[in-house]
N, C-alpha and C positions, 0 to 999 in steps of 0.2 A: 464759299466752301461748297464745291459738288463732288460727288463720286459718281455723277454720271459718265458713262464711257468703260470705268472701271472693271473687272472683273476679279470676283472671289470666289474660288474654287475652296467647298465645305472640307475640313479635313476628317477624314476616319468617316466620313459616311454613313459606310455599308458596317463598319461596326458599331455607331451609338445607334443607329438600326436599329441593329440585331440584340442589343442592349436594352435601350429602349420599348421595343414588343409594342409598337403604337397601336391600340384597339379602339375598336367600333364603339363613339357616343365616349371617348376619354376627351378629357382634359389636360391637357398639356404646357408648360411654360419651358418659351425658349429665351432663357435669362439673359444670353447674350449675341440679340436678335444679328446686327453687321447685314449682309446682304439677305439673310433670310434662307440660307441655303437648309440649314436645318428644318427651320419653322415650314418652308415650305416642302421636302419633302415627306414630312412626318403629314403635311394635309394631304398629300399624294398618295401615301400610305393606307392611311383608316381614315371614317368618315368624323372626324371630330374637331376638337374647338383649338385653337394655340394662340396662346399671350405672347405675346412676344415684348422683350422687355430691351432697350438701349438708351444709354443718357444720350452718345452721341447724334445732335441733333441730322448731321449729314444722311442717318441711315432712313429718313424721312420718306426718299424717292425710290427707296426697294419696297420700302410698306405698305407703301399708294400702291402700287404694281401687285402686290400680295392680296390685299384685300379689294382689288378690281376683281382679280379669282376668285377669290374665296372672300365676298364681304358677310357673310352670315357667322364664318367660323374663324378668321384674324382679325385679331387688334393687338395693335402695336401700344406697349404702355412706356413713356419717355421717364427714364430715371434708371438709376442706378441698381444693379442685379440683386445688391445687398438689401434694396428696398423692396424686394417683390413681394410680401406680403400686405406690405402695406399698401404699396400699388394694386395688388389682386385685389384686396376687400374692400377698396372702391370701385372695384368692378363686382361687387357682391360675390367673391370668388373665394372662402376657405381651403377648400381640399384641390387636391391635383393628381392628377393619375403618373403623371410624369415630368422631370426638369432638367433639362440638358444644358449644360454650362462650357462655353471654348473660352477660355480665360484667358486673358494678355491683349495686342495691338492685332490687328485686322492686317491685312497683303493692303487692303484699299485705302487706308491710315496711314500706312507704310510709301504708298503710291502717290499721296496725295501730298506735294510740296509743301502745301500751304499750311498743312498740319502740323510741320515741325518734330514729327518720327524719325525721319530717317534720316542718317547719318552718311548714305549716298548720293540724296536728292537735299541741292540747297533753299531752303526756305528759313523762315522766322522759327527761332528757337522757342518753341510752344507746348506741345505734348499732352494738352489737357483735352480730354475723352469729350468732357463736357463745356468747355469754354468758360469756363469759371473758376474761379480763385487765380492763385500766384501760376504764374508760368513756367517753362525750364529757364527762360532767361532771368526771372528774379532768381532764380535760385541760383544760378551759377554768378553773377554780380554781385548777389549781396550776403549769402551766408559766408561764417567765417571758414578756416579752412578747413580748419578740422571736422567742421560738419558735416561738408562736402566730402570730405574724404568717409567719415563713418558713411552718408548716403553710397556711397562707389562700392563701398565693403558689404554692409548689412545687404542691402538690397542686390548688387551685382555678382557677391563674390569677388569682382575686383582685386587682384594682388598688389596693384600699384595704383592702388588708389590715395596712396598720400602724394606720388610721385606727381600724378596726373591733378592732383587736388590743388599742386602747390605749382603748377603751369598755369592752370583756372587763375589763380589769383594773382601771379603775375601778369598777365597778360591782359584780364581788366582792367589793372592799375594803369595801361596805355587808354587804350579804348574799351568799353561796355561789350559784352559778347552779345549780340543778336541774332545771330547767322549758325544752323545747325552746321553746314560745311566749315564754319570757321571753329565751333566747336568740334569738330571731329578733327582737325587739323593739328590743334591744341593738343587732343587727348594722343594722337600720334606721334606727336615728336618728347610728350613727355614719358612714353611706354619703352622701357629699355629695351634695344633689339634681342633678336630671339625666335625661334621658330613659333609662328603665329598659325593657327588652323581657323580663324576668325577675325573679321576687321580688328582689328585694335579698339576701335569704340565701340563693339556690342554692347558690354556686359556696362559702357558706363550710361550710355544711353536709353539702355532698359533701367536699370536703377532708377536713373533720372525719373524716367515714365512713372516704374509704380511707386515710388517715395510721390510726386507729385497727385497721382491718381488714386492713394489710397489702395491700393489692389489690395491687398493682401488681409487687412481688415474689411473692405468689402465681400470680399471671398469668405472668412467666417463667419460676417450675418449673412449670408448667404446658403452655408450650409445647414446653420442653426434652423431658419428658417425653412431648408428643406426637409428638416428633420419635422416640422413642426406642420407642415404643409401635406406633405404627402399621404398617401392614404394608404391602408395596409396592399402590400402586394406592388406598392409604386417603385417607377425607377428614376434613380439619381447618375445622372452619365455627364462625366465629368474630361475634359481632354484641357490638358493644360500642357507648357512648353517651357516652364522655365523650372528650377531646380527649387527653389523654394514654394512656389506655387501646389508643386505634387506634393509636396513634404507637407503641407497644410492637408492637403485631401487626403494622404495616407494617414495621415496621424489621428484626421476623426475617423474618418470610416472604421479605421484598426479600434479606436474608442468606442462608435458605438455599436459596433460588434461582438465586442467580446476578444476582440484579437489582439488586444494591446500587448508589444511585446515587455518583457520586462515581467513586472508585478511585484507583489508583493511576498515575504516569505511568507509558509506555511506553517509555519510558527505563532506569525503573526496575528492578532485578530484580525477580520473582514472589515473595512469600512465600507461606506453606502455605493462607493464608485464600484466595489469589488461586486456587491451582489445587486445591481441596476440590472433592469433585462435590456437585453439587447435590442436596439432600435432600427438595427440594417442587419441586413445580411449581405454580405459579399457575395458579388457574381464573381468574381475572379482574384484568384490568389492572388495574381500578382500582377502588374500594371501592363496593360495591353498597349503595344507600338504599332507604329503603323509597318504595311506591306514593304517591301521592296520597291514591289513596282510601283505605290503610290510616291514614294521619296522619289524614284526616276522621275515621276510627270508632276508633283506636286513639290517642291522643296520647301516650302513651308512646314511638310509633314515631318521633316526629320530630326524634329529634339521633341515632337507630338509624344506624349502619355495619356493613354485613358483609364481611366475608376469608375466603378459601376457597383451599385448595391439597391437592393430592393427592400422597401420599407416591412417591417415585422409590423404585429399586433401588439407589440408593447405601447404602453404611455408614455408620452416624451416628462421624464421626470423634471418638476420645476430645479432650478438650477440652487 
């Protein structure tokens, strides 16, 4: 497994930047290091220190490259983004001035056949960030179908995921699926026709991914822990691409803001969640997209959302 040759173009840039505010002698963690394009521009930025955090072991030969520049102020710590606390305080590391998180599969994961992402390039049905536990191919051989199908649904959105759920399992019952082309072939002939604005296997292939990879629970020890990390006046810059993903980031930030929509009546007594002080404050109303002109030269950028909030002086309340 190499991503040498590769190239990954950072998405939104010039806006977790400008987000961001990298200063002079900060501490910084790039939760989900991939080629480094963040971690490295933020040490081009100010003169300061960045963690960089990935389980995937491939991203090994961007970090050697990173810390030949900068070996006083990069280190690459290997593990999971949900782990980074635990990771930093073996690096004698509690507080952080800043943590920027791009959440989902990498262009060079995508690129990388052997990896088993991509639904255009044929390789072994695999999908795991970190090479460890079940693969996509146990999961599509051996769960039943219905489970398959709730994975296509909860996690993809998926409308035809029983359709496509109940192809999967015929189609094993010949031969074992191993082969991502031959899974995406499957998931196309069982998708009813229909005006499509997306391959037919996105939304089940991404399922796949984060039902496999944990995403979505690693994303909230992730925040919890940026909550717990950060030090007042820090920033939390967030860019994610998939519809559930945001909707986790929107729904803490909106929490530890004070912004929750909804609430409680006014009638009502206060409970503790109602009079908690606020633990972020929002940089921006509402979720920042990328340019134009970046979707023209990057297409990676075009289902991109970013969150950004900067840590208050409240106490992160025990739970």
């Amino acid at each position: 497994m190499s991503y040498e040759g590769l190239v990954h173009t950072p998405v939104m840039l010039a806006e977790v930047l400008n987000y961001l505010q990298p200063k002079q002698g900060g501490v910084y963690v790039d939760g989900t290091f991939g080629a480094g394009g963040y971690s490295s521009a933020i040490l081009e930025t100010a003169s300061c220190k960045v963690f960089g955090v990935d389980r995937d072991p491939g991203v090994q030969i961007f970090a050697n490259a990173l810390h030949q520049k900068h070996p006083a102020d990069f280190k690459l710590l290997e593990g999971n983004f949900g782990e980074m606390e635990a990771l930093l305080s073996e690096q004698n590391i509690s507080s952080v001035d800043g943590i920027v998180l791009d959440i989902g599969v990498s262009s060079m994961q995508l690129e990388a056949p052997d990896r088993g992402f991509s639904f255009q390039l044929d390789g072994p049905l695999d999908m795991r960030m970190d090479k460890q536990g079940s693969d996509a191919a146990y999961i599509v051989n051996s769960f039943a179908e219905k489970d398959i199908a709730n994975i296509l649904f909860t996690f993809g959105g998926e409308r035809e995921s029983r359709h496509i759920a109940h192809a999967i399992v015929k189609a094993r019952a010949e031969k074992p699926i191993t082969r991502t082309l031959e899974l995406a072939d499957i998931i196309k002939s069982a998708v009813r026709h229909g005006k499509h604005t997306i391959n037919p296997a996105t939304k089940s292939f991404q399922a796949i991914r984060i039902y496999i990879n944990r995403e979505l629970e690693a994303l909230q020890y992730a925040l919890e822990a940026a909550e717990r990390l950060l030090t007042p006046t820090g920033k939390l810059v967030i860019v994610s691409f998939h519809e559930l993903e945001d909707a986790a980031v929107k729904s803490f930030l909106s929490d530890r803001s004070g912004k929750k929509t909804g609430g409680t009546s006014r009638h009502l007594p206060q409970t503790a969640e109602d009079t908690r002080k606020p633990t972020f404050k929002l940089l921006s109303s509402k979720a920042v997209l990328p340019s134009e002109n970046e979707v023209r030269t990057n297409p990676r950028a075009r289902s991109a959302k970013l969150r950004a909030a900067e840590r208050t002086y409240a106490e992160v309340e025990a739970a």
